[in-house]
C-alpha positions as CSV (number, residue, x, y, z in Angstrom):
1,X,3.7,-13.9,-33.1
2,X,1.5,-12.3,-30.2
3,X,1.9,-8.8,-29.3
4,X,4.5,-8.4,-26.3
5,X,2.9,-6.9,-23.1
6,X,5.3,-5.7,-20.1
7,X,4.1,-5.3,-16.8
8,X,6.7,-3.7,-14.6
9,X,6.4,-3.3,-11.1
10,X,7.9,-2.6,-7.6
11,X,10.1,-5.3,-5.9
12,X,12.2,-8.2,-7.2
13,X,10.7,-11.8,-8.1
14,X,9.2,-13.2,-5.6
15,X,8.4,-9.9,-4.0
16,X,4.6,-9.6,-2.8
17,X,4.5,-7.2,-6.0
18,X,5.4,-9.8,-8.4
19,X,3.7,-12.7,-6.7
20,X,0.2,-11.1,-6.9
21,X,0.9,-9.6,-10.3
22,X,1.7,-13.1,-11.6
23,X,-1.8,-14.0,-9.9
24,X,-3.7,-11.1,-11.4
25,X,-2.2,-11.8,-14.8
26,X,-2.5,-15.6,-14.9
27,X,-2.5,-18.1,-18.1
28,X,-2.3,-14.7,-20.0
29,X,0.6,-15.2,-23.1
30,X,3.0,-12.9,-24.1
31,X,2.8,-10.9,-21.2
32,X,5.8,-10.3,-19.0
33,X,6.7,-9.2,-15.3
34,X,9.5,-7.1,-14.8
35,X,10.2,-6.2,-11.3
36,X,12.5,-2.4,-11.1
37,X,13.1,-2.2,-7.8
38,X,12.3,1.4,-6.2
39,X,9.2,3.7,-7.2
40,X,11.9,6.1,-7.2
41,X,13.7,6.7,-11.1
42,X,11.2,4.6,-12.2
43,X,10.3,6.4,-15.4
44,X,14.2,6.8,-16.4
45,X,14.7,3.0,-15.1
46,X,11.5,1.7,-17.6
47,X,12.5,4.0,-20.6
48,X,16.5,2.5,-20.4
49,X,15.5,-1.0,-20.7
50,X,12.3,-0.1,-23.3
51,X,15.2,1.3,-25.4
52,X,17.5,-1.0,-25.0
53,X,17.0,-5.0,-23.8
54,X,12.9,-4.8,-23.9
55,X,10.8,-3.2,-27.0
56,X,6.9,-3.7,-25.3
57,X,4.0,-3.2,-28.2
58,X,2.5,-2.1,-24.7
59,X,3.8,-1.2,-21.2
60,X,2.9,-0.4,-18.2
61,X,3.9,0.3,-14.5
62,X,2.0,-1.0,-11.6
63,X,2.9,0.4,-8.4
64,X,1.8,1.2,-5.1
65,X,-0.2,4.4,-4.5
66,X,1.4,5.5,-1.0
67,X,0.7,8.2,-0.2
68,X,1.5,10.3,-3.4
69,X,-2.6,9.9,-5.0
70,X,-5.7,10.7,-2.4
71,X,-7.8,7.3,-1.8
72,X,-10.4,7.4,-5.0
73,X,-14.0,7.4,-4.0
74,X,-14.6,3.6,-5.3
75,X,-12.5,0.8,-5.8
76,X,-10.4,1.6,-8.9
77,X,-6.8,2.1,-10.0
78,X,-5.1,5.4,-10.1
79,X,-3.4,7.0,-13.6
80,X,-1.3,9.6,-14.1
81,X,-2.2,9.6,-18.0
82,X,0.7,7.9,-18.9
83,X,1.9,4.6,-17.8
84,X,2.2,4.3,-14.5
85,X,-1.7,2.8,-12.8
86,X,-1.2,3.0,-9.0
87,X,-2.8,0.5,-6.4
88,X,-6.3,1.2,-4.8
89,X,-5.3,0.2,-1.8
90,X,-1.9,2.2,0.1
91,X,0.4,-0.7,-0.6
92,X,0.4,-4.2,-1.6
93,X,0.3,-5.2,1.7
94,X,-3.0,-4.7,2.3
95,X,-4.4,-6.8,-0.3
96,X,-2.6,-9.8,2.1
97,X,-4.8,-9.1,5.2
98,X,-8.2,-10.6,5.0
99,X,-10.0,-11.3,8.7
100,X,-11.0,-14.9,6.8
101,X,-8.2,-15.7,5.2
102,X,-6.3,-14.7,8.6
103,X,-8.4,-16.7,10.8
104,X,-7.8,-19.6,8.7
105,X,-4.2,-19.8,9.2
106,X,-4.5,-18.9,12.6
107,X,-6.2,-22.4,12.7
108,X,-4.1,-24.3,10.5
109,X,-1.0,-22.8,12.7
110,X,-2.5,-24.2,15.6
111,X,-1.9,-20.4,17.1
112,X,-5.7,-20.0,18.7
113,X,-4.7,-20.4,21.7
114,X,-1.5,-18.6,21.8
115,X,-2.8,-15.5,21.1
116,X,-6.3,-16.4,22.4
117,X,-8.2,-16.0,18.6
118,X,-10.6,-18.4,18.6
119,X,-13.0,-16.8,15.6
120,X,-12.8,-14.5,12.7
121,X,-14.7,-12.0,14.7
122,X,-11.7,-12.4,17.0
123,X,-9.6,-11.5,14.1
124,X,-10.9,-8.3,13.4
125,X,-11.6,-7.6,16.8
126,X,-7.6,-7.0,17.0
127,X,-7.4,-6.0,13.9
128,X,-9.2,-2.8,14.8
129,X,-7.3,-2.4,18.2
130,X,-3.9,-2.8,16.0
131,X,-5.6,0.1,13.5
132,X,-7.1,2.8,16.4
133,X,-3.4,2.1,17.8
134,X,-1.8,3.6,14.6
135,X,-5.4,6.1,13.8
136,X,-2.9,9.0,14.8
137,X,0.3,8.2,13.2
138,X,-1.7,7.3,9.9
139,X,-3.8,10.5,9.8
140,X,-0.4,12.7,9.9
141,X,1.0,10.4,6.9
142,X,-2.1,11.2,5.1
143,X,-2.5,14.7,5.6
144,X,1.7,15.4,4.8
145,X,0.9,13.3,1.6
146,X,-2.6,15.8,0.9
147,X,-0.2,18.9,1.1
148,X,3.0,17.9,-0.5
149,X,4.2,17.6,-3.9
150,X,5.7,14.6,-5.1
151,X,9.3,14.2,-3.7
152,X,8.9,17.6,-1.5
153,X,8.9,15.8,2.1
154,X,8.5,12.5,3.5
155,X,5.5,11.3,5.3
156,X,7.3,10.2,8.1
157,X,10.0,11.2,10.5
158,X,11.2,7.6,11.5
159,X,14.3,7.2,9.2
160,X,14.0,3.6,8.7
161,X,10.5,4.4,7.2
162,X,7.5,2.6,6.9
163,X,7.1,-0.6,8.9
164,X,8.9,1.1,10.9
165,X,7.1,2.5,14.0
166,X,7.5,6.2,15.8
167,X,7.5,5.3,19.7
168,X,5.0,7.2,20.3
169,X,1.7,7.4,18.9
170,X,-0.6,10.1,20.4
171,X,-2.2,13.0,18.2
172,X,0.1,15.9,19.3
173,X,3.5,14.1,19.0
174,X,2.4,12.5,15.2
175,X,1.0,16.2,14.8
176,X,4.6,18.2,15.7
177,X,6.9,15.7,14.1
178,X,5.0,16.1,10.8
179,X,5.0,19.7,10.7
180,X,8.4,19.5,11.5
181,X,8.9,17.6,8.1
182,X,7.4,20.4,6.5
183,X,9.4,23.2,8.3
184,X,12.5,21.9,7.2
185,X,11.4,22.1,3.4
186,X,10.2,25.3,4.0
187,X,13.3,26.3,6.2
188,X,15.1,25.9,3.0
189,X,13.4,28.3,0.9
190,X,12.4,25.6,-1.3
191,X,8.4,26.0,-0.9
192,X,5.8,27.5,1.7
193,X,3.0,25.5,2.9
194,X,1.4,27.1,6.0
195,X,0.7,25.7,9.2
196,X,-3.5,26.2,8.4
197,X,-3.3,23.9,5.0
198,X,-1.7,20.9,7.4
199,X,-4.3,21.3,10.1
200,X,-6.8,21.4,7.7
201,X,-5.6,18.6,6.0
202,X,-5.2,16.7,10.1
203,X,-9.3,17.6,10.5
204,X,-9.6,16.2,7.4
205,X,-8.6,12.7,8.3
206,X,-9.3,13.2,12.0
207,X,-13.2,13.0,11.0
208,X,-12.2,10.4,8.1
209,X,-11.5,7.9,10.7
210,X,-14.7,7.6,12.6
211,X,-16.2,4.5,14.3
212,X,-17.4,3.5,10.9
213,X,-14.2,3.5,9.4
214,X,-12.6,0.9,12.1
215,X,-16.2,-1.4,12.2
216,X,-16.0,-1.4,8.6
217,X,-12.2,-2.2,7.9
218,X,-11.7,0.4,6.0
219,X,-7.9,1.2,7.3
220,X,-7.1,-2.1,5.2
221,X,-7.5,0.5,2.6
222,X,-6.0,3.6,3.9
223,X,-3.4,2.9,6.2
224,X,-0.1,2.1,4.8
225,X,0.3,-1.7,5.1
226,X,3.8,-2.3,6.4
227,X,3.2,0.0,9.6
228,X,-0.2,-1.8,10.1
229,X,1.9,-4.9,9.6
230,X,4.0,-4.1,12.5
231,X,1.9,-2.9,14.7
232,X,0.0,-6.2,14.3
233,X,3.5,-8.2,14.7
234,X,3.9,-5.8,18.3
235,X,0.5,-6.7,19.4
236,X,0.9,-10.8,18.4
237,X,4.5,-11.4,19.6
238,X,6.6,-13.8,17.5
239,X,3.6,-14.4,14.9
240,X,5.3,-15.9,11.6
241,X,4.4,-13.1,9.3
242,X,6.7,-14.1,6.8
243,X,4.8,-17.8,6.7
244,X,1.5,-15.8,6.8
245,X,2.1,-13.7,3.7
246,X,3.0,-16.8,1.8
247,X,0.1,-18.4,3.0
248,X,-1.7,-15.6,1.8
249,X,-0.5,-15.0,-1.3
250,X,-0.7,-18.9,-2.0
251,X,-4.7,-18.5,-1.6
252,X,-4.6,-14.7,-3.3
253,X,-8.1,-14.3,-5.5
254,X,-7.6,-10.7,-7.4
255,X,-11.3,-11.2,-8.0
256,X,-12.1,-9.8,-4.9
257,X,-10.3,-6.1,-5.9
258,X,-12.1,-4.2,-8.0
259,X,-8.9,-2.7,-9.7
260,X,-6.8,-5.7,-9.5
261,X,-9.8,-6.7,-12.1
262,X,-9.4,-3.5,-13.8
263,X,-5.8,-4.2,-14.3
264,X,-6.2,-7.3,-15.9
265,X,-8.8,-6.3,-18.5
266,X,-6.7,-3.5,-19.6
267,X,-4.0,-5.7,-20.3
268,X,-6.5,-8.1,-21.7
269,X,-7.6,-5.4,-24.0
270,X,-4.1,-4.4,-24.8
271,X,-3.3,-7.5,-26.6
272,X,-7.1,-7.9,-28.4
273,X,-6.0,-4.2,-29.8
């Protein structure tokens, strides 16, 4: 009998977690997906069922990086030196949102002239009007998650969270309403950031997002891919998104992500051990 391999991840079946893990992972045997739910208890979730209905020669837990890892310098997973390996990308979102792969279904919906997309370049055309729209709003959710330690504060102030969009957008309302996250932390005794280490942190990301980083896509990386999602959804009224993610995933290649690869071999590996 084969070594038993357990993959647990984010979600529920059928989630965009599971459905691109059971892409990434294939005609691989003995290897198993088990969807937790919430990031959050994770660890104590994992070790209950690894004790009890589940023994795993190996396990792991893939989950999405958020903001609670800084964006590595290449394309690679994250690890904590244990078993969690966290996404390259912010969420598993923004594996789903590909200017091609977008542009095809645009064609195939027979949506062109709708909302007037008649080319890929069209595609990312908006796709970089939906990002500068959120540039602010993503740069405070970045620079809260540089300064905070895990479970400290959130990294954003609208309570229905992400995918979820503040109404409005501009530099010095996304600046006060995040330090007002971290006032109420430190309001309570509980730690001290100061006010220098968050502006810091805000120039930081400020000069992060230059021209560069909207020509060259790059907030398919960084920005957190349910608000992106959203904004997109405000900008394209009444686009199908749910039909569009399944498209998506339907025509998913991992071999385009460098640690979606990366995952695979070390579960690949795993089992040769």
């Amino acid at each position: 009998m084969g070594k038993i391999i357990t993959v647990y991840c984010e979600g529920k079946r059928g989630s965009h977690d599971f459905d691109i893990l059971e892409k990434v992972i294939g005609d691989i045997a003995n290897v198993t997906i088990k969807p937790i739910g919430s990031k959050y208890g994770a660890n104590a979730i994992i070790e209950f069922v690894e004790k009890g209905t589940t023994t795993s020669d190996f396990y792991l837990f893939f989950r999405d990086r958020d903001f609670d890892f800084p964006v590595p310098s290449t394309e690679k997973l994250c690890f904590d030196g244990k078993k969690t390996y966290f996404s390259y990308r912010t969420t598993i979102e923004n594996y789903l949102f590909d200017t091609s792969l977008f542009f095809t279904f645009i064609e195939e919906q027979n949506l062109g002239t709708i909302y007037k997309i008649n080319s890929e370049n069209d595609v990312k055309n908006i796709f970089i009007e939906t990002a500068k729209e959120l540039k602010y709003y993503q740069v405070v959710r970045h620079a809260l998650g540089k300064i905070r330690f895990p479970n400290s504060f959130n990294t954003t102030w609208v309570k229905e969270g992400s995918g979820n969009l503040p109404e409005k957008l501009d530099l010095e309302t996304c600046r006060t309403e995040g330090w007002n996250l971290v006032c109420d932390v430190v309001s309570k005794g509980t730690l001290a950031w100061t006010e220098d280490n968050y502006q810091s942190a805000l120039v930081e990301f400020l000069n992060l997002f230059d021209y560069n980083f909207f020509n060259e896509l790059k907030f398919l990386i960084y920005f957190q891919g349910k608000d992106f999602a959203k904004a997109l959804t405000n900008k394209l009224p009444e686009f199908p998104l749910k039909t569009y993610y399944k498209f998506a995933k339907d025509q998913f290649d991992y071999k385009k992500f460098g640690d979606l690869k990366e995952l695979k071999e070390i579960i690949k590996e795993k089992i040769a051990l």
